[in-house]
C-alpha positions in Angstrom: 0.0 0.0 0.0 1.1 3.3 -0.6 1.0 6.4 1.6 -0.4 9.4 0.1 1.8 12.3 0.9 -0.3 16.2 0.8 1.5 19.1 0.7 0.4 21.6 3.2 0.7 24.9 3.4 3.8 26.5 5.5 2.4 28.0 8.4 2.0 31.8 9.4 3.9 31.3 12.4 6.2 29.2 14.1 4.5 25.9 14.9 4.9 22.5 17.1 3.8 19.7 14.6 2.6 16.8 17.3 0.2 15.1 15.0 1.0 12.7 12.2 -2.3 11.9 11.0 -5.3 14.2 9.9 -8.3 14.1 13.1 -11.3 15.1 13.6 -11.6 18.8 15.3 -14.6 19.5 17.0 -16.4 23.2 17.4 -16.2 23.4 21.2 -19.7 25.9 20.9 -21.1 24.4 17.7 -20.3 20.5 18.2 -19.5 20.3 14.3 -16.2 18.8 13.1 -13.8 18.7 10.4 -11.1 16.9 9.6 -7.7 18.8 9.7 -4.0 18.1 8.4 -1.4 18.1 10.9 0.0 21.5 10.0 -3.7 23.0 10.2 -4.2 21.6 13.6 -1.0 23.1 15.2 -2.2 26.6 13.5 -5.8 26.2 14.9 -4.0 24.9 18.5 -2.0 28.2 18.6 -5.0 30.4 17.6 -6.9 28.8 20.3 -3.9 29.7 23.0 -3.4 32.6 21.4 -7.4 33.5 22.8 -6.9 32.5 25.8 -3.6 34.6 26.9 -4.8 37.4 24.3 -2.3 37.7 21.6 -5.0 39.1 18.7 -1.6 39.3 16.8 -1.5 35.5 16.4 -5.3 35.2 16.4 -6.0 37.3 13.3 -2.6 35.8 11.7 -3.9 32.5 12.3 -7.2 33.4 11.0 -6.1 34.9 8.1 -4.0 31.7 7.0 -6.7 29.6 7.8 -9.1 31.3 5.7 -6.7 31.3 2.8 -6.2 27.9 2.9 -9.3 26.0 4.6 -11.7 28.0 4.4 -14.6 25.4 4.8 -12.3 24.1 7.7 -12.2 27.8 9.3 -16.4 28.5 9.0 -17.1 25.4 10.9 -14.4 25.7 13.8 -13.0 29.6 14.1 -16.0 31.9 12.3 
């Protein structure tokens, strides 16, 4: 069998990569999911610590990136 490599997108920031696999991210006020790349999951990660410790500096960055390149992804879990 063979793996399916995807190019992702280089991130807007520096970025900790912990997951290999795409999973399932779930809208902590909607309940919807999607399914996000491991690049896309360490930008949503940091935009969601970002929010917490108030650094709109990383939020909109993230944001930004995210809508550029998932959007769909970014109107079910950051909109």
């Amino acid at each position: 069998m063979i793996k399916e490599t995807i190019k992702e997108p280089n991130p807007p920031f520096e970025v900790e990569i912990i997951d290999t696999e795409p999973t399932k991210i779930k809208n902590p006020y909607s309940g919807q999911s999607c399914v996000l790349q491991p690049t896309a999951i360490a930008v949503y990660d940091c935009i969601k610590g970002a929010e917490m410790i108030g650094n709109s500096t990383v939020v909109r960055e993230g944001c930004d990136w995210f809508m550029e390149h998932y959007p769909k992804e970014y109107s079910v879990l950051l909109d």
